[in-house]
Rosetta silent file (secondary structure, phi, psi, omega in degrees, C-alpha in Angstrom):
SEQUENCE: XXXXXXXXXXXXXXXXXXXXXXXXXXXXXXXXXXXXXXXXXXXXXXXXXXXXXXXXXXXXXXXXXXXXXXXXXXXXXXXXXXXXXXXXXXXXXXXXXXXXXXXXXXXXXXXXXXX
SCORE:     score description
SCORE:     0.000 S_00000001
   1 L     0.000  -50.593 -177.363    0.947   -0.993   10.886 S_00000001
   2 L   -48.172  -63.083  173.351   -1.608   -0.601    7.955 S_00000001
   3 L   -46.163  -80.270  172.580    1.703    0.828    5.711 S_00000001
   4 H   -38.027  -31.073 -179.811    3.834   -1.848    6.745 S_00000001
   5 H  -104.343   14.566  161.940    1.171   -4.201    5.856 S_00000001
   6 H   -67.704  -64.160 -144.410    0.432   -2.714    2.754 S_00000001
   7 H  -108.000  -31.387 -157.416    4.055   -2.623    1.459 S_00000001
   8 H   -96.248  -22.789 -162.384    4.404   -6.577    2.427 S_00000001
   9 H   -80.387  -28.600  135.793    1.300   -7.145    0.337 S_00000001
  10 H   -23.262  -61.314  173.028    2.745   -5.250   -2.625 S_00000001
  11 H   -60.866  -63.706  171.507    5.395   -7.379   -2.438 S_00000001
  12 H   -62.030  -39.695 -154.354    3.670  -10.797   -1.980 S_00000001
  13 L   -99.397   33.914  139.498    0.971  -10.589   -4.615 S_00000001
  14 L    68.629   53.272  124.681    4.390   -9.331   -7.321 S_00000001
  15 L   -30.548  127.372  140.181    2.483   -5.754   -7.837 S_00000001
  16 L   -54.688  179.346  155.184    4.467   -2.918  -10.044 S_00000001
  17 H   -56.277  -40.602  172.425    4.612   -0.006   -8.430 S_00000001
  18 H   -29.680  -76.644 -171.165    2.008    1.317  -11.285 S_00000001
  19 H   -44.891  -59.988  173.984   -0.262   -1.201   -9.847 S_00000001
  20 H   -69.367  -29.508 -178.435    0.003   -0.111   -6.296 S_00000001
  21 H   -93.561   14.373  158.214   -0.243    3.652   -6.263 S_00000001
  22 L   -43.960  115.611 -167.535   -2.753    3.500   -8.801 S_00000001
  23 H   -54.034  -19.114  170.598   -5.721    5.708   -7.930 S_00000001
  24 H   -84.365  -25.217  162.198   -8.160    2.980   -8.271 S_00000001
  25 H  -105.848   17.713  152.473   -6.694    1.156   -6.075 S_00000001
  26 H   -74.091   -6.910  164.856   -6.188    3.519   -3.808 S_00000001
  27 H   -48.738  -69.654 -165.585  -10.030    3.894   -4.365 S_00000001
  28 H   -45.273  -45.733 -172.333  -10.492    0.177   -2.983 S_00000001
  29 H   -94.929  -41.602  162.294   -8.919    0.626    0.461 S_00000001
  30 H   -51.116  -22.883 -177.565  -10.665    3.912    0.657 S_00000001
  31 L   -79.621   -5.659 -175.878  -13.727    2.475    0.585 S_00000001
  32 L   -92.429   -8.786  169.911  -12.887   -0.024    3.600 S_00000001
  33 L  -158.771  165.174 -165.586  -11.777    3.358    5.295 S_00000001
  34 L  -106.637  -17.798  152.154  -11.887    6.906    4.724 S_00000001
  35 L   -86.703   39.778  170.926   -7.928    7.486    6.307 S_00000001
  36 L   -92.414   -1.490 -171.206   -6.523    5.538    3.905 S_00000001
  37 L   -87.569    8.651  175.025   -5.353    7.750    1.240 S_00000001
  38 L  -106.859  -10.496  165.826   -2.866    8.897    4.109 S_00000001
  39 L   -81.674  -51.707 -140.207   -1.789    4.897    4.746 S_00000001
  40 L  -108.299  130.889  174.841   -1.362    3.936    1.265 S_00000001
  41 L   -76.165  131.080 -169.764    1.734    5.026   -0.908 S_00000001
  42 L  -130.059   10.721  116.935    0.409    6.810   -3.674 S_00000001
  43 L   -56.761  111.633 -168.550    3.637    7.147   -5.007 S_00000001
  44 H   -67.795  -33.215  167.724    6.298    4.964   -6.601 S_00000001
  45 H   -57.083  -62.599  176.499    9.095    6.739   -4.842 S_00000001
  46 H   -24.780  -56.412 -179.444    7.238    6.164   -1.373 S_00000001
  47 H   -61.279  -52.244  173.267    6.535    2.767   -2.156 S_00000001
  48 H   -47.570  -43.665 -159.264   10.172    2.600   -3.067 S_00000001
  49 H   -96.390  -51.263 -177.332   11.961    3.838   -0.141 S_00000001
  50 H   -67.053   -3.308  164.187    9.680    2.013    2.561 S_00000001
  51 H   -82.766  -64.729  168.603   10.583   -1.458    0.800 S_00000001
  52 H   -20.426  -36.427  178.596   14.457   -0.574    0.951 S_00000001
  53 H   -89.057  -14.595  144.474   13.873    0.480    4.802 S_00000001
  54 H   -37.045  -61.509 -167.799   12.027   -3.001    4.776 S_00000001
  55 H   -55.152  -60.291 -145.173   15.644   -4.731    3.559 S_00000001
  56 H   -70.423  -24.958  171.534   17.616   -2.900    5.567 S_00000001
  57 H   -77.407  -32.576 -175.905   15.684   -4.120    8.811 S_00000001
  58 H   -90.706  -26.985 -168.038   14.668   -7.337    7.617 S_00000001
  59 H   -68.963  -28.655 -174.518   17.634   -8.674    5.846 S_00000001
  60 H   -48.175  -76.501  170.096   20.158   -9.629    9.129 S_00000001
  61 H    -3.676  -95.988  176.886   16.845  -11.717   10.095 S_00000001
  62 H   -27.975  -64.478 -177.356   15.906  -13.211    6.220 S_00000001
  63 H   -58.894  -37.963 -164.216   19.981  -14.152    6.312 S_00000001
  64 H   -70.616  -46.489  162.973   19.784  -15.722   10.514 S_00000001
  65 H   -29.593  -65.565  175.398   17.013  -17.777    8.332 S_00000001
  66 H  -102.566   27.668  174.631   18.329  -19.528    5.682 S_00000001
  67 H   -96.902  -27.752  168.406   21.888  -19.940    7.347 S_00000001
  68 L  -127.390   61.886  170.438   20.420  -22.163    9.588 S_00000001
  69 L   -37.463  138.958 -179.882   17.694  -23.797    7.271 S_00000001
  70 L  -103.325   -9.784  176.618   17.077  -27.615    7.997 S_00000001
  71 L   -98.910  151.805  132.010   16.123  -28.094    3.937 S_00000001
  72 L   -20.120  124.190  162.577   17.975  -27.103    0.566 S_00000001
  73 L   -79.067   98.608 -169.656   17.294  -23.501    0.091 S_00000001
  74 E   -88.002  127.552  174.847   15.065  -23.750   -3.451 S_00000001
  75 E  -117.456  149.956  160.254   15.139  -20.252   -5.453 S_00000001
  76 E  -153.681  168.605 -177.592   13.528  -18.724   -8.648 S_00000001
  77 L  -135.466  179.815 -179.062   13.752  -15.685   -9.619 S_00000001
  78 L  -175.205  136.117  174.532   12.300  -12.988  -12.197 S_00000001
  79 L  -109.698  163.159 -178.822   13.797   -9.560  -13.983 S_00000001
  80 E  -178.525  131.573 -163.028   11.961   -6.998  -14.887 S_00000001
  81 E  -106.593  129.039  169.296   12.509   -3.528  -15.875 S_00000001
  82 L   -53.682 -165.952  159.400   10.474   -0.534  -14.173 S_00000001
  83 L   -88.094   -5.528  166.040    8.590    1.902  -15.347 S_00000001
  84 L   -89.069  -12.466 -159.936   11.131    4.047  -14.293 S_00000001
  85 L    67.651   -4.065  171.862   13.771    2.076  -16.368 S_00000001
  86 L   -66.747  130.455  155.437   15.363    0.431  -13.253 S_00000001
  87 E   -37.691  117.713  156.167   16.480   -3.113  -13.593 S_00000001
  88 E   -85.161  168.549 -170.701   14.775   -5.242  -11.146 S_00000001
  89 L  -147.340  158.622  166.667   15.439   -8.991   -9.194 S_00000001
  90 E  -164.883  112.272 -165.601   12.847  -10.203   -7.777 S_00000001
  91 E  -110.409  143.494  163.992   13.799  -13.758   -5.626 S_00000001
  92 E  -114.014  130.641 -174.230   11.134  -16.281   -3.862 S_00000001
  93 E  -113.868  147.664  168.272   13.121  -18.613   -1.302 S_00000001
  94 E  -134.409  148.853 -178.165   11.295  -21.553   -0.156 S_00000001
  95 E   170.563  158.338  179.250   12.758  -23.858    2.814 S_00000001
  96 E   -87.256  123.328 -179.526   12.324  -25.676    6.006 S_00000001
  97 L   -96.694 -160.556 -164.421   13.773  -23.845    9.082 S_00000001
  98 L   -79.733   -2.444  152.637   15.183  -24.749   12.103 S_00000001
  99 L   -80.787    1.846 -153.825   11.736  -25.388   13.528 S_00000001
 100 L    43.108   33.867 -173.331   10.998  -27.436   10.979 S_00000001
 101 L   -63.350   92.824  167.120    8.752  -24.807    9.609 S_00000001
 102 E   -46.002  125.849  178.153    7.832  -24.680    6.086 S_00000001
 103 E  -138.198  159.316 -165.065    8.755  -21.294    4.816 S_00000001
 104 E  -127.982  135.366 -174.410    8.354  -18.908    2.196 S_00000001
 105 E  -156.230  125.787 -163.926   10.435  -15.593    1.977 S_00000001
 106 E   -97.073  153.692  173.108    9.888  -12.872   -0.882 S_00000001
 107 E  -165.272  140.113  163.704   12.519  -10.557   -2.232 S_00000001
 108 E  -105.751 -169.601  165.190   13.795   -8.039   -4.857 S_00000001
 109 L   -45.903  -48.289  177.761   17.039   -6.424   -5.657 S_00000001
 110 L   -75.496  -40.049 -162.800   15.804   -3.757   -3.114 S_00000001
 111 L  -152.101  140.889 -163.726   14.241   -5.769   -0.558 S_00000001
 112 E  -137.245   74.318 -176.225   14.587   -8.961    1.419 S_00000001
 113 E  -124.975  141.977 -174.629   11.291   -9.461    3.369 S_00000001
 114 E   -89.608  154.147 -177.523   10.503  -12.843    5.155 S_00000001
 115 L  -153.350    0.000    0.000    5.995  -13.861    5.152 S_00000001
């Protein structure tokens, strides 16, 4: 749960990778617990592959979303090149859904996760 919530937060507050597997802040979350360096991707490949296993689970879902949206689906976007040299996407969807539910739903190139 901690990983999964980890990896969404990565995501929300528009981390690099750098930024998350960074030893200080894997420092930070050790200090709120002492198993965290075994929760926390301390790795950019790690980090990598658990957003991608994010998409692939999340995207039917993220799609059942905005197909039946009750607002205009509003987008922006942002590129960015790793640190790795990969090209990146990075999309923020904002819309009302069919609950009439403000919503917000983050994404890259890689990943498609609804918050």
């Amino acid at each position: 749960i901690f990983a999964d919530a980890y990896a969404d937060w990565v995501i929300q507050q528009n981390l690099s990778f750098e930024q998350a597997t960074h030893a200080e802040t894997i420092a930070i979350f050790q200090l709120l617990c002492s198993r965290t360096r075994s929760l926390v991707y301390t790795s950019h490949q790690q980090l990598a592959v658990i957003i991608c296993n994010r998409y692939t689970i999340e995207s039917p879902r993220f799609q059942h979303l905005l197909k039946y949206a009750l607002s205009k689906v509003h987008l922006s976007t942002d590129f960015w090149t790793s640190i790795l040299n990969l090209s990146l996407l990075g999309v923020v969807a904002h819309f009302i859904d069919k609950n009439a539910k403000d919503m917000t739903a983050f994404g890259t190139s890689a990943a498609l996760l609804k918050t």
